[in-house]
N, C-alpha and C positions, 0 to 999 in steps of 0.2 A: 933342529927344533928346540925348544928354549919351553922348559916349564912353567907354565904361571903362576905357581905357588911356591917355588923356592927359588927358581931362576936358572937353576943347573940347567946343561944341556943335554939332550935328551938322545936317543936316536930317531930317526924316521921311525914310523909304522909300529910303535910301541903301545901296549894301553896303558903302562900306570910307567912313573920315574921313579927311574934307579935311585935315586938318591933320597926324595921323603915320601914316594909310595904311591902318590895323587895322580887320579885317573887324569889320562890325556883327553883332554875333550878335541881340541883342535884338531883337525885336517888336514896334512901338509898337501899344498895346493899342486906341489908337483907328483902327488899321487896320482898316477896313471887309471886306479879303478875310481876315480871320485871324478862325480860329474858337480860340475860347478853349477851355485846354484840359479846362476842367471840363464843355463842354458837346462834346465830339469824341465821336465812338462807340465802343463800349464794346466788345473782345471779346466775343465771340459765347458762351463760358462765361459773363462778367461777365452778359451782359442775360439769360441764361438765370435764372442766377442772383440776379437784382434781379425777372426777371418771377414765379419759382416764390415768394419772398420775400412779392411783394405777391398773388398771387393768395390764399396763406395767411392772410395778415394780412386780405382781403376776404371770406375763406369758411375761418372756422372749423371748421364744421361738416363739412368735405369731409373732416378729418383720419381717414387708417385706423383702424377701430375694431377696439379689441382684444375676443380671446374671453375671456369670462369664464369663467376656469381654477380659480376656488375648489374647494377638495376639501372635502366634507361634512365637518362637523362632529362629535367625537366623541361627542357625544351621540346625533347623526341617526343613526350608525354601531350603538351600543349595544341603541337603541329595536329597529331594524331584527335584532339577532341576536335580542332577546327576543324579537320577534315569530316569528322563524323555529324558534326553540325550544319557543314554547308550541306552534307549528302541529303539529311532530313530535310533541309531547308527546299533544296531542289524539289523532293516527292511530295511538300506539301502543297509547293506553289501549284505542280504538276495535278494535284488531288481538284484543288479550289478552281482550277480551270476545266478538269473533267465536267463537278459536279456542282459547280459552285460561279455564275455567271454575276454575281452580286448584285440583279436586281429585285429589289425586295418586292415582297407579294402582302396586300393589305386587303384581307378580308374582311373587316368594316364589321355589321352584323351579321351578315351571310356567311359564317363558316358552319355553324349549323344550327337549324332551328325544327320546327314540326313539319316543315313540308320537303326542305334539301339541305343536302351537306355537302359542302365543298374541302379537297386533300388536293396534298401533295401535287400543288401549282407551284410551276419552275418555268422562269423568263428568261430568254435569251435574247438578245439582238445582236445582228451584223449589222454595222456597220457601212461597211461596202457597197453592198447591196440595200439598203435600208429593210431589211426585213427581221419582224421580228417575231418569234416562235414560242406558246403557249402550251404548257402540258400539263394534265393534269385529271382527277377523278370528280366525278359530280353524282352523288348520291339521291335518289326519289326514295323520299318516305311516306309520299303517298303515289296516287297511280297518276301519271301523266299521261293522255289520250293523243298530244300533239307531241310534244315535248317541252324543254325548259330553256328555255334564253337568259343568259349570263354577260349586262353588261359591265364593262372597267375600262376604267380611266386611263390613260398612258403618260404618265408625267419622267420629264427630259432631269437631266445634270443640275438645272438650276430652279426646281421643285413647280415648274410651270407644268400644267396638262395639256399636253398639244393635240392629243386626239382621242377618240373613245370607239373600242372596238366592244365583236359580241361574239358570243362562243353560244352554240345553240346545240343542242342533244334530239337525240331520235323520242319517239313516244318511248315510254319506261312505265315500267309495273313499281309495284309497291318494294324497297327496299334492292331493286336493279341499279348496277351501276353504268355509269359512260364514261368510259378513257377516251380521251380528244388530246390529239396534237396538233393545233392551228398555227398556219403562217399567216403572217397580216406585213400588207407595203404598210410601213412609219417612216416617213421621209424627218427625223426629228431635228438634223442638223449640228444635233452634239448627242451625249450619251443618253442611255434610257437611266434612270434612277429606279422607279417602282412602277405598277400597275399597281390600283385601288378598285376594286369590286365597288360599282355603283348600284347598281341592281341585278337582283332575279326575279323570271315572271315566270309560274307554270302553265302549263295549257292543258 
């Protein structure tokens, strides 16, 4: 070993030199009790940190797996309102055909006055068959001893009246109603458009 303050050489395993007295700091590396220091132990974060290291590098596969956070696509987006619009579209058509025969009801003066009131008249006609089918309430606001005769007009597709039917109630007390659902032959030859209330008479 060789001193680094005067340059004399020294012995192994000595602490200060023989020759100007200055501590040995050096190590002779082939001292048997001296651990070198690449191989001394590591802080306890260090070997944490070399063990977490190589377990990853040994198991790939252990890495936390992310969610797959992709948001549809606008197209997937798109398909899905068509679909939700044809559906409504089907239930309304389905609605208008329950309750809704599209020919209109024209109560003129007659929907209500001091002696009847006329609701909730709804027209149907087949076709097919040429018949066509009246429903509806007719209200006495005073007392009817016979009853009340309700004539209308039956006008076709091209605003022409081809015939005129009546709808007639039982006698009635003051403020009685009469529910009637009449069938009438209309042989019209094309569609029904409306019925027009022409007159009512009480008895």
């Amino acid at each position: 070993m060789i001193c680094k303050k005067c340059g004399k050489e020294i012995q192994d395993g000595v602490a200060f030199c023989s020759s100007c007295g200055a501590k040995v700091d050096e190590v002779p590396v082939n001292n048997p009790n001296v651990v070198p220091a690449s191989e001394q132990p590591k802080e306890n974060g260090q070997i944490a940190s070399q063990n977490f290291k190589s377990n990853q590098a040994a198991n790939p596969a252990d890495k936390t797996k992310v969610k797959n956070t992709t948001k549809p696509s606008a197209k997937k987006i798109f398909v899905a309102l068509l679909g939700g619009i044809g559906a409504i579209s089907i239930l309304l058509s389905i609605i208008i055909l329950i309750f809704d025969s599209g020919i209109e009801v024209d109560y003129g003066d007659f929907k209500s006055n001091e002696q009847v009131s006329l609701s909730g008249f709804t027209v149907d006609y087949n076709e097919d068959i040429s018949y066509l089918t009246v429903k509806g309430e007719i209200t006495a606001k005073v007392d009817c001893k016979v009853g009340i005769s309700v004539d209308f007009d039956v006008y076709n597709e091209y605003d022409r009246a081809i015939t005129t039917c009546r709808i007639v109630t039982d006698a009635l007390k003051k403020d009685e109603k009469y529910t009637f659902n009449d069938t009438y032959q209309v042989d019209s030859g094309s569609k029904i458009s409306k019925i027009v209330i022409k007159d009512v008479v009480l008895f």
